[in-house]
Structures are given as structure tokens and as C-alpha cells.
C-alpha positions as CSV (number, residue, x, y, z in Angstrom):
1,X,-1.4,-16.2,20.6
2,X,0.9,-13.2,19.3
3,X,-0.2,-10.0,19.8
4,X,-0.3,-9.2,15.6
5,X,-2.5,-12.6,15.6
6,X,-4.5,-11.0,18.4
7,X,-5.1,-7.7,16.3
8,X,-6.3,-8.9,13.2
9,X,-9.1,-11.1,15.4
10,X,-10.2,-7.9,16.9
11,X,-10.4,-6.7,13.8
12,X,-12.4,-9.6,12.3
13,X,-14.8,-9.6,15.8
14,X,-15.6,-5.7,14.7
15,X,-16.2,-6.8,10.9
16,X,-18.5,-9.5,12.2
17,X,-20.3,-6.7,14.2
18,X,-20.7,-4.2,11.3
19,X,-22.0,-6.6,8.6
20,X,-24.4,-7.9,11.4
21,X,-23.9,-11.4,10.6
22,X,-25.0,-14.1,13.4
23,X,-26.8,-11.6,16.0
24,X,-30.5,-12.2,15.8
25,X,-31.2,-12.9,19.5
26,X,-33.3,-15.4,17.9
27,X,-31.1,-17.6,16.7
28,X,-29.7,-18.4,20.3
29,X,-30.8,-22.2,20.0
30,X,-28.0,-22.0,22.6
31,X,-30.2,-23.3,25.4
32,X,-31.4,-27.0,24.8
33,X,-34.1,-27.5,21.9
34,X,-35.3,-31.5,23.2
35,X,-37.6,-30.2,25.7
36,X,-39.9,-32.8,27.4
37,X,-43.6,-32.5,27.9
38,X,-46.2,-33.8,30.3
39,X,-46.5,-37.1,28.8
40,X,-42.5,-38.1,28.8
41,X,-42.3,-38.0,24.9
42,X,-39.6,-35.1,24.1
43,X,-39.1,-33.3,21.0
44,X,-36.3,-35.2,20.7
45,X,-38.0,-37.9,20.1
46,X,-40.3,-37.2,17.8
47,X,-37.6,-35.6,15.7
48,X,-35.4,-39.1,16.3
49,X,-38.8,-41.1,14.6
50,X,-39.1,-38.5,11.5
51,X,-35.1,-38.5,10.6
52,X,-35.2,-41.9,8.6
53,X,-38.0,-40.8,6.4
54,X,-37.4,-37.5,6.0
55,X,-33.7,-38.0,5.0
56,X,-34.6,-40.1,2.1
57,X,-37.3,-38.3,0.9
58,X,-34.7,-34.7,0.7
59,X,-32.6,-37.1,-1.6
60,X,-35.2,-38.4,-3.8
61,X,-36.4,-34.6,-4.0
62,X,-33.2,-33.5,-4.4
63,X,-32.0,-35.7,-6.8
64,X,-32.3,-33.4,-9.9
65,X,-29.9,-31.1,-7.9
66,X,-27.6,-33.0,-7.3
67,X,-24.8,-32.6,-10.1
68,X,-21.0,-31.9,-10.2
69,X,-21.6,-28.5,-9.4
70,X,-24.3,-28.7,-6.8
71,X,-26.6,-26.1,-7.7
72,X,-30.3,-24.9,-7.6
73,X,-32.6,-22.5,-7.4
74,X,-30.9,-19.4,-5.7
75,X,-35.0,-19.6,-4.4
76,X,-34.8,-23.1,-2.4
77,X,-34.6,-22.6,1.4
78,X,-31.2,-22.6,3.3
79,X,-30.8,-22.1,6.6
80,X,-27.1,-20.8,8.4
81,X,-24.7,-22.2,10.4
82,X,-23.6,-20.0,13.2
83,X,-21.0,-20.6,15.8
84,X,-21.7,-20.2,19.4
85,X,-18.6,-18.3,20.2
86,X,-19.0,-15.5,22.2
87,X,-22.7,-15.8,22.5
88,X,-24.7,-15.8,25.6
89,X,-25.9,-19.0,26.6
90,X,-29.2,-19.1,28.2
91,X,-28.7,-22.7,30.3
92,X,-25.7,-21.2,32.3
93,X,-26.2,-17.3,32.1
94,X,-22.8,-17.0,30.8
95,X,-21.0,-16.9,27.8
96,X,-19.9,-19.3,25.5
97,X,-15.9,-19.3,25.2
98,X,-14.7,-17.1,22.5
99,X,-12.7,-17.5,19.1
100,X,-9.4,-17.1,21.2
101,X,-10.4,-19.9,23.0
102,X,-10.8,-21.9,19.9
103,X,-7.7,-21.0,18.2
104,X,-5.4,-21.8,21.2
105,X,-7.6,-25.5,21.2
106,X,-5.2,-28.3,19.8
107,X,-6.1,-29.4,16.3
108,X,-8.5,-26.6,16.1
109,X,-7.8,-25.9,12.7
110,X,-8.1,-29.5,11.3
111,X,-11.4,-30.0,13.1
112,X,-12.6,-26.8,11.7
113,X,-11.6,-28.1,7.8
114,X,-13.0,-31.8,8.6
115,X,-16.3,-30.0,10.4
116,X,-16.9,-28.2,7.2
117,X,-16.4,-31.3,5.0
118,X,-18.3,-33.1,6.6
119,X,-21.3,-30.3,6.5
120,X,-20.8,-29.8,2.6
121,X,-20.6,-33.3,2.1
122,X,-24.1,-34.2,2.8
123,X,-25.9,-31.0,2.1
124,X,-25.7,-28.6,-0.8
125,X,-24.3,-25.1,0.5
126,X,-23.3,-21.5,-0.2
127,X,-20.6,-19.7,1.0
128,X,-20.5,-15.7,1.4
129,X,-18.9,-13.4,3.6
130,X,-18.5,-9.6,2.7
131,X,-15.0,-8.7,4.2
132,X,-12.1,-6.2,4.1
133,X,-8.1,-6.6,3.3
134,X,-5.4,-4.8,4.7
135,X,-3.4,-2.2,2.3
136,X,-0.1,-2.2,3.3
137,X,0.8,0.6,1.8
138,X,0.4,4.4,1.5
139,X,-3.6,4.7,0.4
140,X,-4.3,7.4,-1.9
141,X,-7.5,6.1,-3.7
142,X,-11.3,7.1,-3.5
143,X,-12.3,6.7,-0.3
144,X,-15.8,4.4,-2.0
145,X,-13.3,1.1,-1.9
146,X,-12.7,1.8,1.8
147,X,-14.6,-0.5,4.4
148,X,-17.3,0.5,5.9
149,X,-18.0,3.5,3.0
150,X,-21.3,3.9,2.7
151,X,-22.5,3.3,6.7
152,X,-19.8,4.9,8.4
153,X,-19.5,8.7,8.8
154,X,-17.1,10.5,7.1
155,X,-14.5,10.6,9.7
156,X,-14.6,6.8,10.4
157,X,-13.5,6.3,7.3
158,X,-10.9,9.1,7.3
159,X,-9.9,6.6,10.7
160,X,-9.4,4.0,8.4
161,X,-7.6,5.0,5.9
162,X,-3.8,4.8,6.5
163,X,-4.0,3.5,10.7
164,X,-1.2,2.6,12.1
165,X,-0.8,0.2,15.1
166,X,1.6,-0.7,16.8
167,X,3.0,-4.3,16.4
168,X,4.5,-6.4,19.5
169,X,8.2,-5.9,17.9
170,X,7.4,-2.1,18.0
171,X,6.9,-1.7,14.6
172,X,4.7,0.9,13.2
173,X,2.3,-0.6,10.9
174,X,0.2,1.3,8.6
175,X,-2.7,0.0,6.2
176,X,-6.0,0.6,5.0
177,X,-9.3,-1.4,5.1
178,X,-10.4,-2.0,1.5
179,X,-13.8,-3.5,0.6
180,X,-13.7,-7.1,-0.1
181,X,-16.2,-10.3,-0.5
182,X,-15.4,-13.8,-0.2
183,X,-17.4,-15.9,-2.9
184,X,-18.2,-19.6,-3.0
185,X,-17.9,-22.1,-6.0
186,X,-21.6,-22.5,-6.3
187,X,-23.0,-19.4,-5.3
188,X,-20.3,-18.0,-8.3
189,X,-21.9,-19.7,-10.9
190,X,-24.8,-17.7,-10.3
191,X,-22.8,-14.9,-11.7
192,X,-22.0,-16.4,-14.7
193,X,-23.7,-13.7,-17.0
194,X,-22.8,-10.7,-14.5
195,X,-19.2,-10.6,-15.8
196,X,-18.6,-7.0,-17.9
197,X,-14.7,-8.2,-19.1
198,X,-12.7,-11.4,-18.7
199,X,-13.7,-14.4,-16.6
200,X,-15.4,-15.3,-13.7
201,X,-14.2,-17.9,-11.4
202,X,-13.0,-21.7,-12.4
203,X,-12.7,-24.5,-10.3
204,X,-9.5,-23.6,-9.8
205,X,-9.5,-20.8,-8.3
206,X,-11.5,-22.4,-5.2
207,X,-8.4,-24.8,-4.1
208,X,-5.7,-23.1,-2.3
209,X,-2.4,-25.6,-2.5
210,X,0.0,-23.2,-1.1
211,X,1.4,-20.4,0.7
212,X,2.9,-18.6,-2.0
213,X,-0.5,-19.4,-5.0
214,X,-1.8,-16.4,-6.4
215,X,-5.4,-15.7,-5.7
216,X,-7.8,-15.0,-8.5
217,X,-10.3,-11.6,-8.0
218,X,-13.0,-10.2,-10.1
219,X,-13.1,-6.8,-9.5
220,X,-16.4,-4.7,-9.2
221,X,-17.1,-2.1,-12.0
222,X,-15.7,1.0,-10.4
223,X,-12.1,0.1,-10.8
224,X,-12.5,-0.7,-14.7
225,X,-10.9,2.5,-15.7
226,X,-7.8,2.3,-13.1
227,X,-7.2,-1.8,-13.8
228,X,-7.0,-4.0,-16.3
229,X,-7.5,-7.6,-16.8
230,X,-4.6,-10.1,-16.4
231,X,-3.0,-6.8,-13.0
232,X,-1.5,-8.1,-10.3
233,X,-2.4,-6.7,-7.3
234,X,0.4,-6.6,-4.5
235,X,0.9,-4.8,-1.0
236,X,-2.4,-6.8,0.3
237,X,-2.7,-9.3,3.3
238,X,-5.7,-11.2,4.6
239,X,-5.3,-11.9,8.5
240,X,-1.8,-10.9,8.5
241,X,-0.7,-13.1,5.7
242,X,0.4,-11.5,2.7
243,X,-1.5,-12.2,-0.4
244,X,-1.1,-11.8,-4.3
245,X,-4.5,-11.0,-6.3
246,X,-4.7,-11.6,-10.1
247,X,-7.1,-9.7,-12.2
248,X,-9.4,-12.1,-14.2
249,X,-12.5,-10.3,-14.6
250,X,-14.6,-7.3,-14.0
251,X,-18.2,-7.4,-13.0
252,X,-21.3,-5.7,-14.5
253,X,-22.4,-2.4,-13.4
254,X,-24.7,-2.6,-10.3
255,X,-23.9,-6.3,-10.0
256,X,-25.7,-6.7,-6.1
257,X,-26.0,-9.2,-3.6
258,X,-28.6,-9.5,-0.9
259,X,-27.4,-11.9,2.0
260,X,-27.9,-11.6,5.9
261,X,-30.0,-9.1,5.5
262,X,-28.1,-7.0,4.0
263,X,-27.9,-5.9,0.3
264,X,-23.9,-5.2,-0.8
265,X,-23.1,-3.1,-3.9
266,X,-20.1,-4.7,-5.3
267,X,-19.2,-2.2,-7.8
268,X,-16.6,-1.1,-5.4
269,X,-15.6,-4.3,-3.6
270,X,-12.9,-7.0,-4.8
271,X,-14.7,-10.2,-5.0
272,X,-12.3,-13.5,-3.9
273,X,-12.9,-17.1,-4.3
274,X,-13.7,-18.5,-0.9
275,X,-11.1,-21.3,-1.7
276,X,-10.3,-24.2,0.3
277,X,-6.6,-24.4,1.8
278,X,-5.7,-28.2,0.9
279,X,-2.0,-27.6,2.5
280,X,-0.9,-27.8,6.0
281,X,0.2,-24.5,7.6
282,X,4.0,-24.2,7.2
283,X,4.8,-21.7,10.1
284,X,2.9,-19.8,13.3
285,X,1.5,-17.0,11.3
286,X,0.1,-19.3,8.2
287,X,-1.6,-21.6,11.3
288,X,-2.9,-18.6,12.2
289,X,-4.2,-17.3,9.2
290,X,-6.0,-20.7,8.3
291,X,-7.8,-20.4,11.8
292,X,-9.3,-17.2,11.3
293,X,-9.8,-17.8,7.4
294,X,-11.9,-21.4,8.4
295,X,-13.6,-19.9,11.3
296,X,-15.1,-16.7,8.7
297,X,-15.5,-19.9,6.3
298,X,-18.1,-21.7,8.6
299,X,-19.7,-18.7,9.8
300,X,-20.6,-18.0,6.3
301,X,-22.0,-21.3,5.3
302,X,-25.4,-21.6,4.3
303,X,-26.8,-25.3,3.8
304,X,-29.8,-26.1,1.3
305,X,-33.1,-28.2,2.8
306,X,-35.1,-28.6,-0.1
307,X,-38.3,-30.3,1.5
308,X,-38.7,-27.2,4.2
309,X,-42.1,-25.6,3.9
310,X,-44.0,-23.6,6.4
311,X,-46.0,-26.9,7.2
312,X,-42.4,-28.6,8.1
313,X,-40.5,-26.4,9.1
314,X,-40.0,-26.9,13.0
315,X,-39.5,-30.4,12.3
316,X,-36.9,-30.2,9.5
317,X,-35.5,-27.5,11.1
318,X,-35.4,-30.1,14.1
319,X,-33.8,-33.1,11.9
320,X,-31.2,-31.3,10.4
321,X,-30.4,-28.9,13.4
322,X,-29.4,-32.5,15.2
323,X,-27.3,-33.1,12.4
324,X,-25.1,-30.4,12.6
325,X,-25.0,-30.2,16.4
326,X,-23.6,-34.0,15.8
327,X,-21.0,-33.3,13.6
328,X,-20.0,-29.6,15.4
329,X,-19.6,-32.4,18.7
330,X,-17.5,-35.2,17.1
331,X,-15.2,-32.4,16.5
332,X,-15.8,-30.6,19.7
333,X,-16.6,-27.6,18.5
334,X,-19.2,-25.1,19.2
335,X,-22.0,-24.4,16.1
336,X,-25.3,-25.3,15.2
337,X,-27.8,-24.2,13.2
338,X,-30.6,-21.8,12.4
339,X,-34.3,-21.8,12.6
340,X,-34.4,-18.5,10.4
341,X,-34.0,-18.9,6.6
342,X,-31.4,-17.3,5.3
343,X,-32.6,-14.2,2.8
344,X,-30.3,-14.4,-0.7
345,X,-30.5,-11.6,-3.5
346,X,-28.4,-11.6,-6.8
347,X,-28.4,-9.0,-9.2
């Protein structure tokens, strides 16, 4: 992997560490769930006997939610997917391999799209992920759109703001972390009646077809009075790739979101569709790019179980925790799912 490549996954491994998503020690189903008791009849197997039922009774349940747009109650249960990488595992005492490992895998990225079609395909989902872009450019804004403003100390962010590093060709590359959030189709339409000016996102803006496609942004209140709709906003790059953002909307003052524990202010955040990338990488750097972007993209799914209560839960949690493990191994890939319900907030 190049060493620019290598970078921005440091980078994303640090995010991942700041916005805290995927460490509770008690999501580690990383040792074996099917445990077997004193009179041969595993957990396995009771979970095996309850699938058939309970599958069709989530769709009969679920029908009513189940339109073109797949949406519910922001209230109904979901649980998150997490990926193993990195993570201790308790069976061995070591660790899991890491993202690196995965990336240098052949066909990594296609079974990372097919794993997550798959997943959305037979559960209703969100997708979040609160993020940062690289300015590549001489930053001279308020330090609120910087990453990290807010938690990190003054000087941190003074750290951030115009770094260089050093690239494997020897050039010096300078940018800034800016505050950024990647949004899914369905959760968006939650949003509908949080937009101040212009639009917010279309269907269209979730399907990435190429390389060169502009991306569409809402942008949070604070930069009404410097932007406009219908900017364009150059000199960015997400994992290395350069990106174009197009202004179609602003958001509501003290428009919130409360996800992983964690409640995000996007007044001062850019707000992206987290599209889908329906073309094939066309060199090293866009392969690349697509790993990192689909490995962020399954880390921040979130699948709907409508039927969990607190009566079912171990056993739903069960079912569908088989489910994913199934699909993450016809792919040969390393995630699963959690037994903690997954806390989300709009405002």
C-alpha cells in the first residue's frame, strides 16, 4: 500500500478513536456466542429452531415500513454493525488482523460493496458517520469548522490547522481537518423540515457514478453568511481523492444529531450524502479511496429489528447476529453485530 494511502488510514484509525465509535468492550462478541450447556443443547440451537418463525413474523410486523424509501420510527430498535478489525479477540488472546490487512486482501473492495448489499437488502438500515475532509489549501477560517473543535484543547487544534506531512515523493503537503458528516438516504429524510435555505438531499445525490461527479453538501448554519446556495466548494479531498462539493442547502440553526453516544452540533459541520460508488475504481489511488470510503460505510451501518423487546432481545439479538456473521463469512470478511442498541437523536 503507498505510503499517502497509508497516511490517510492512520488518520481515519485516529478519527475512529476520537468519535468513539465501535469500542465498548462489550460489544466484543469476538469470542464464540453458541456456547453449549450441560444437557448438549447449545444456544445455537435454540436460536437455529426460533429463526423460521421469527423471520416471518419481523416481515409481517414490518410490513407497513416497508416502502420505497424504507423508513420508520427514528424510535424502533437498531442495532450496529462493527468490524472486528483490530479488536482483541478473546478465543486466541490476540488481535484480529487490521484494516491494512483487509485492503491488501484481493477483491476486498467488491466484497465489502456486495457485504453491504446484501445487509441493506434484507433489513432496513441507517447510515452515519461524523468525519473530517482534508483542506488543501492555506486555512484561514474560524477555527469552530476545524475537527476536533469543541473536545480538543486549543493547541490541538492549532496542530491541525495547516499540517504538513511529508509525502513518499517528498512532497510537502499541507491541509486542514474540517468538520464533516456523512448522511444516509433514509436517515436524510428525517431532516426534511430541518432545512433553513435550498434543498436537502435527493435520491440522487446518494449514487456516486464516477470519479470526476460532483458531490452534493448541505451546509450547517454557521457558514450562511460566508456561502451561498448553488458555491462550489474546491481544494477538498476525502481519503486522498480529490473531491468537488456543491452547495444545495443550508440547515436550521441548532439542527443536532445524537448517535454512538455522542450528540454532534452540525451548525459547523458539512453534511455529505453517504452515497454508493456504482463505478469500478479507475486507478491505485481511486481503489484505494473506495476501500477506506466502504470500510467507514459498514462501520457506520445501523440495521432495524422491529420485533426486539426486552423480553426478546437475547434471542433476536441471537437470530440476526447469525445472520450477519453469515453474510460477513461468504465474503470472508471480519464483522458482526451488536448486542447494544444503538442510541439515535435528531433535532
Amino acid at each position: 500500500m503507498k505510503k499517502a494511502t497509508r497516511i490517510f488510514l492512520v488518520l481515519l484509525l485516529i478519527q475512529l478513536c476520537l468519535s468513539g465509535c465501535d469500542t465498548k468492550e462489550s460489544d466484543n462478541g469476538l469470542a464464540e456466542v453458541y456456547t453449549e450447556d450441560s444437557s448438549g443443547i447449545t444456544n445455537e440451537t435454540v436460536v437455529n429452531d426460533a429463526k423460521d418463525n421469527l423471520i416471518e413474523m419481523y416481515k409481517q410486523d414490518d410490513s407497513q415500513y416497508r416502502d420505497a424509501n424504507k423508513t420508520g420510527s427514528i424510535d424502533d430498535p437498531y442495532l450496529h454493525i462493527i468490524g472486528l478489525y483490530g479488536r482483541y479477540n478473546e478465543n486466541t488472546n490476540e488481535r484480529y488482523p487490521d484494516y491494512y490487512d483487509l485492503f491488501d486482501t484481493k477483491n476486498s473492495l467488491e466484497s465489502m460493496k456486495s457485504f453491504f448489499q446484501d445487509v441493506t437488502n434484507e433489513y432496513d438500515y441507517l447510515v452515519f458517520m461524523d468525519q473530517f475532509l482534508a483542506y488543501e489549501d492555506y486555512y484561514d477560517g474560524d477555527d469552530k469548522f476545524v475537527y476536533g473543535y469543541g473536545f480538543l484543547s486549543e493547541q490541538a487544534i492549532r496542530s491541525i490547522v495547516n499540517q504538513h506531512v511529508k509525502l513518499e515523493d517528498g512532497t510537502d503537503y499541507m491541509y486542514t481537518q474540517i468538520s464533516t458528516a456523512h448522511m444516509g438516504q433514509n436517515l436524510s429524510l428525517y431532516y426534511d423540515d430541518s432545512i433553513f435555505e435550498g434543498n436537502n438531499f435527493s435520491e440522487g445525490d446518494f449514487n456516486k457514478k464516477g470519479p470526476e461527479s460532483s458531490i452534493s453538501v448541505i451546509l450547517g448554519y454557521d457558514y450562511y453568511d460566508s456561502h451561498s446556495v448553488g458555491d462550489v466548494l474546491e481544494s477538498f479531498s476525502l481519503h486522498g481523492t480529490s473531491v468537488s462539493l456543491h452547495v444545495i442547502g443550508f440547515f436550521k440553526p441548532d439542527t443536532s444529531i445524537r448517535v454512538f453516544g455522542h450528540d454532534l452540533d452540525l451548525d459547523t459541520h458539512i453534511v455529505l450524502p453517504f452515497y454508493d460508488i456504482s463505478y469500478a475504481p479507475v486507478n491505485e489511488a481511486d481503489e484505494a479511496y473506495q476501500k477506506i470510503y466502504y470500510s467507514q460505510k459498514l462501520d457506520a451501518l445501523m440495521i432495524k429489528i422491529p420485533a426486539l423487546d426486552i423480553d426478546n432481545k437475547d434471542v433476536l439479538v441471537g437470530v440476526n447476529k447469525k445472520a450477519i456473521d453469515d453474510f460477513a463469512s461468504k465474503y470472508n470478511l471480519m464483522y458482526t453485530l451488536s448486542s447494544e442498541l444503538a442510541e439515535i437523536i435528531i433535532n
